[in-house]
C-alpha positions, -999 to +999 in steps of 0.1 A: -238+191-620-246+170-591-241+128-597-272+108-604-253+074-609-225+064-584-222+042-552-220+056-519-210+037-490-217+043-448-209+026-415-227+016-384-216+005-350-233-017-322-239-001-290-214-025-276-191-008-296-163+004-274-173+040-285-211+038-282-205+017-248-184+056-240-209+072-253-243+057-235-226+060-200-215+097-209-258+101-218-266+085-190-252+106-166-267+131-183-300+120-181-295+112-144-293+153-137-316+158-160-339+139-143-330+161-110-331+192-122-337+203-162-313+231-162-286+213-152-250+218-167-230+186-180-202+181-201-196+143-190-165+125-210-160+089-205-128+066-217-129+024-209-102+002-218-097-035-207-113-034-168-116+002-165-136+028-173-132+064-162-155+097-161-147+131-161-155+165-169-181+191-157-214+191-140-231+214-122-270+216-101-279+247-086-283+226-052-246+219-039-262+191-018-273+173-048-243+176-069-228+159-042-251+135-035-252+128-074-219+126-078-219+092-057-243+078-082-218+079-112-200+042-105-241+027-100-248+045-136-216+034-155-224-003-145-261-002-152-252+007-190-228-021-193-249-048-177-279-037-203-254-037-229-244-073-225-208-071-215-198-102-191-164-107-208-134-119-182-121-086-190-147-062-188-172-074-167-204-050-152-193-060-121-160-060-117-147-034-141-132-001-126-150+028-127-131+058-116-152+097-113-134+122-121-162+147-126-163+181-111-184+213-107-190+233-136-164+264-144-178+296-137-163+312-163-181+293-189-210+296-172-210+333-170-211+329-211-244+306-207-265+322-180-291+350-191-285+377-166-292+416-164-322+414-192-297+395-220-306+369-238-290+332-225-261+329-248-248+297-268-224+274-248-195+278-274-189+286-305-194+264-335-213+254-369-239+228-374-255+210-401-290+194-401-299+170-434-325+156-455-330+137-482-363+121-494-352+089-505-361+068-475-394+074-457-375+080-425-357+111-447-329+100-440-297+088-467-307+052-473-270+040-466-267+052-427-302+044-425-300+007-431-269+003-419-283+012-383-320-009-391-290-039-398-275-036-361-304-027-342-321-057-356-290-083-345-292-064-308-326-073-302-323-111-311-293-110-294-305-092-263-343-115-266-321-146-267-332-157-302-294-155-315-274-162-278-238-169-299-242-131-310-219-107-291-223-070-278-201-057-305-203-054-341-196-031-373-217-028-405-212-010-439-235-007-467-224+003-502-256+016-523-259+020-560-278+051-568-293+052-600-312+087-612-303+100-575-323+072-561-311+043-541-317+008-561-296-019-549-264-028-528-229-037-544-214-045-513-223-057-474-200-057-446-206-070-412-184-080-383-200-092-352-183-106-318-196-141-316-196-156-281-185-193-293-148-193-301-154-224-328-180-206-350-161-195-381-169-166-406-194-187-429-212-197-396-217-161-382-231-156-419-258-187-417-265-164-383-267-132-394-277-133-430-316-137-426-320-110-404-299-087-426-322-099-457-353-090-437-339-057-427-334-041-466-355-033-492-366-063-510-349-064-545-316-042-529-296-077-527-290-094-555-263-122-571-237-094-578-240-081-543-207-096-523-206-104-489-181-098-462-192-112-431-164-114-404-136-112-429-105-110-405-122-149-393-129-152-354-139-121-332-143-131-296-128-103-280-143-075-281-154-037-271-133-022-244-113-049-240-105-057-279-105-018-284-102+015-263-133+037-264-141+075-262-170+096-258-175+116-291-156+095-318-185+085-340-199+115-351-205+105-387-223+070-376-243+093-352-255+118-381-256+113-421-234+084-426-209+113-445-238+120-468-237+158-453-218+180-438-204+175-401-196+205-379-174+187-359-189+189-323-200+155-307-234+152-292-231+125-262-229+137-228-235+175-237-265+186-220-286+211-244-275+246-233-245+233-255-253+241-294-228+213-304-256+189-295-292+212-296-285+233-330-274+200-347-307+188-339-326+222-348-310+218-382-319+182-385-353+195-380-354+221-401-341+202-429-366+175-426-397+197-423-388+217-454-381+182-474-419+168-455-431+205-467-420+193-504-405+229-509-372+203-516-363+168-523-331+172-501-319+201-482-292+209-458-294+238-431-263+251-412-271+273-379-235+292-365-231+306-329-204+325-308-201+319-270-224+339-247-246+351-277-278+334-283-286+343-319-269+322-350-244+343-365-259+329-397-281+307-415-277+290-445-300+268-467-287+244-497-315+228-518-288+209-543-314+224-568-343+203-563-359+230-544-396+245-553-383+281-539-355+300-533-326+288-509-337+326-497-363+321-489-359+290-471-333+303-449-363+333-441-392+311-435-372+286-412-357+318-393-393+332-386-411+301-378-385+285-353-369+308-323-331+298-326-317+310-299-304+280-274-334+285-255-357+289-277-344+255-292-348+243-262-382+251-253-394+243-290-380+206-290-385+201-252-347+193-243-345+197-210-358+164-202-338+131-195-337+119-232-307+111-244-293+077-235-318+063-263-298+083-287-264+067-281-262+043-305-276+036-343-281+073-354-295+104-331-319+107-364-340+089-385-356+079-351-396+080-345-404+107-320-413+092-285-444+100-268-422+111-238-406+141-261-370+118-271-363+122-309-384+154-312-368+169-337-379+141-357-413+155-358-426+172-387-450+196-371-438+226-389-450+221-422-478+240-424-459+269-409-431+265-429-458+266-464-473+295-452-435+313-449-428+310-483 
């Protein structure tokens, strides 16, 4: 029998966490080819430490003379995310770090896998499981403990970034600890937040006069109450931080970038993979096949997991799990979201409109949960498939 009382804790991180700061350059090259050409091949890693930040991985246009042209564009790109990040540190500068490329053209045997040819169907990039989720106890239908966590951090960027809180740093952590009551979020036992703070004599209560209203704003009203403890900078001063304080990696925050460990993870990352790669496209399928059958009310909270093998386009399986709270069959859930969605890569594709440059945006606080953009980002946060999905069943 699934919990209804119990406490259930998440994480976010900052974009100018040394991570996300891996993970928005890795995007942005992406969205730089793109922009060039839609079916262009990526699978861009990025690692920075103190004054350095390298590239690598594989790329590939079907013009020669544009990969190479792009390929001098990387060091301009890698910058361009830092300055907009905020990082001026001594030690990790937008000017004067080191960027070093170490991209290269595609493999052809992995493309062979990808490309339709001879009448077959494009296959999947690898092999691999994903999981889409959702739950309707936020109106975003998203779990309420990721969900804030993200609204917390995305609020302290923008009055950092808009000058309103200049002391605030590029980097911080936060981590919400819910109290579910009935299988409903209700309040908040716990808050943890740790931001870089740009004057070196602030200690941890004044970061919390800083932070603290903007965090209040940010929740449900009634979610913080006396009993709710605080943990605001508890190690004392942070100065130092991202790359400098901390290495970073593409690909290391795949929990903050999905459920907040709420649901299942397949274990691909999604930064830097362009959408012929299922690690990335089927998660977001799932994601939105979850949330339209939660929006259809057919469940209060499902999950969906798609499966593929390299160089064939169809899931291997698909597999529906309503937690019973569903108003039909897991059955025929996992029917109605086959016929109404074409799951092959491509089809995903075309369906969501990938093949656009979209994906920097995602980099940080959560690939969903997001509103859809009018220029197609976050489409598979639309829930246009209701009616068809109704009509399945």
């Amino acid at each position: 029998m699934t919990r209804s009382t119990y406490v259930f804790t998440s994480e976010s991180v900052s974009e100018g966490h040394p991570d996300k700061v891996c993970d928005r350059i890795s995007d942005a090259v992406l969205d730089a080819f793109l922009a060039e050409e839609p079916e262009a091949r990526v699978a861009c890693e990025t690692f920075a430490t103190t004054n350095r930040v390298v590239i690598g991985g594989e790329v590939g246009l079907s013009d020669k003379e544009k990969l190479a042209s792009y390929m001098g564009r990387i060091d301009e790109i890698a910058r361009a995310c830092i300055k907009d990040i905020g990082y001026e540190q001594d030690k990790f500068h937008h000017e004067t770090v080191e960027v070093t490329n170490l991209l290269h053209e595609q493999s052809a045997h992995i493309a062979q896998g990808v490309d339709a040819a001879d009448n077959k169907d494009e296959g999947a990039g690898d092999q691999g499981i994903m999981f889409g989720y959702a739950t309707n106890e936020t109106e975003e239908l998203m779990p309420a403990p990721i969900q804030y966590s993200h609204a917390i951090l995305r609020r302290l960027a923008e009055v950092r970034k808009d000058g309103t809180e200049p002391t605030l740093g590029p980097d911080a952590k936060s981590q919400l600890s819910v109290r579910y009551e009935n299988g409903k979020p209700v309040g908040l036992t716990s808050i943890v937040l740790s931001t870089q703070h740009l004057d070196e004599a602030m200690t941890s209560d004044d970061v919390r006069l800083v932070v603290e209203p903007y965090i209040r704003e940010t929740l449900p009203e009634g979610w913080i109450t006396p009993d709710t403890a605080w943990h605001v900078n508890p190690t004392g001063k942070f100065v130092i931080g991202g790359p400098d304080g901390d290495a970073g990696l593409t690909g290391r925050k795949i929990i903050v970038d999905t459920y907040g460990g709420a649901a299942p993870h397949g274990g691909g990352a999604f930064s830097g993979k362009d959408p012929t790669k299922v690690d990335r496209s089927a998660a977001y399928a799932a994601r939105y096949l979850a949330k339209n059958v939660v929006a259809a009310g057919l469940a209060e909270k499902c999950t969906i997991q798609l499966s593929y093998a390299i160089g064939v386009a169809r899931p291997l399986s698909i597999y529906a799990d309503t937690f019973g709270t569903g108003q039909v069959s897991e059955e025929q859930i996992e029917k109605a979201v086959s016929d109404c969605m074409d799951l092959t890569p491509r089809g995903i594709r075309k369906h969501l409109g990938l093949n656009k440059p979209i994906y920097q945006r995602t980099a940080a606080y959560g690939h969903f949960g997001r509103a859809p953009d009018a220029d197609g980002g976050f489409s598979w946060e639309r829930t246009d498939l209701i009616d068809a999905l109704k009509a399945a069943v």
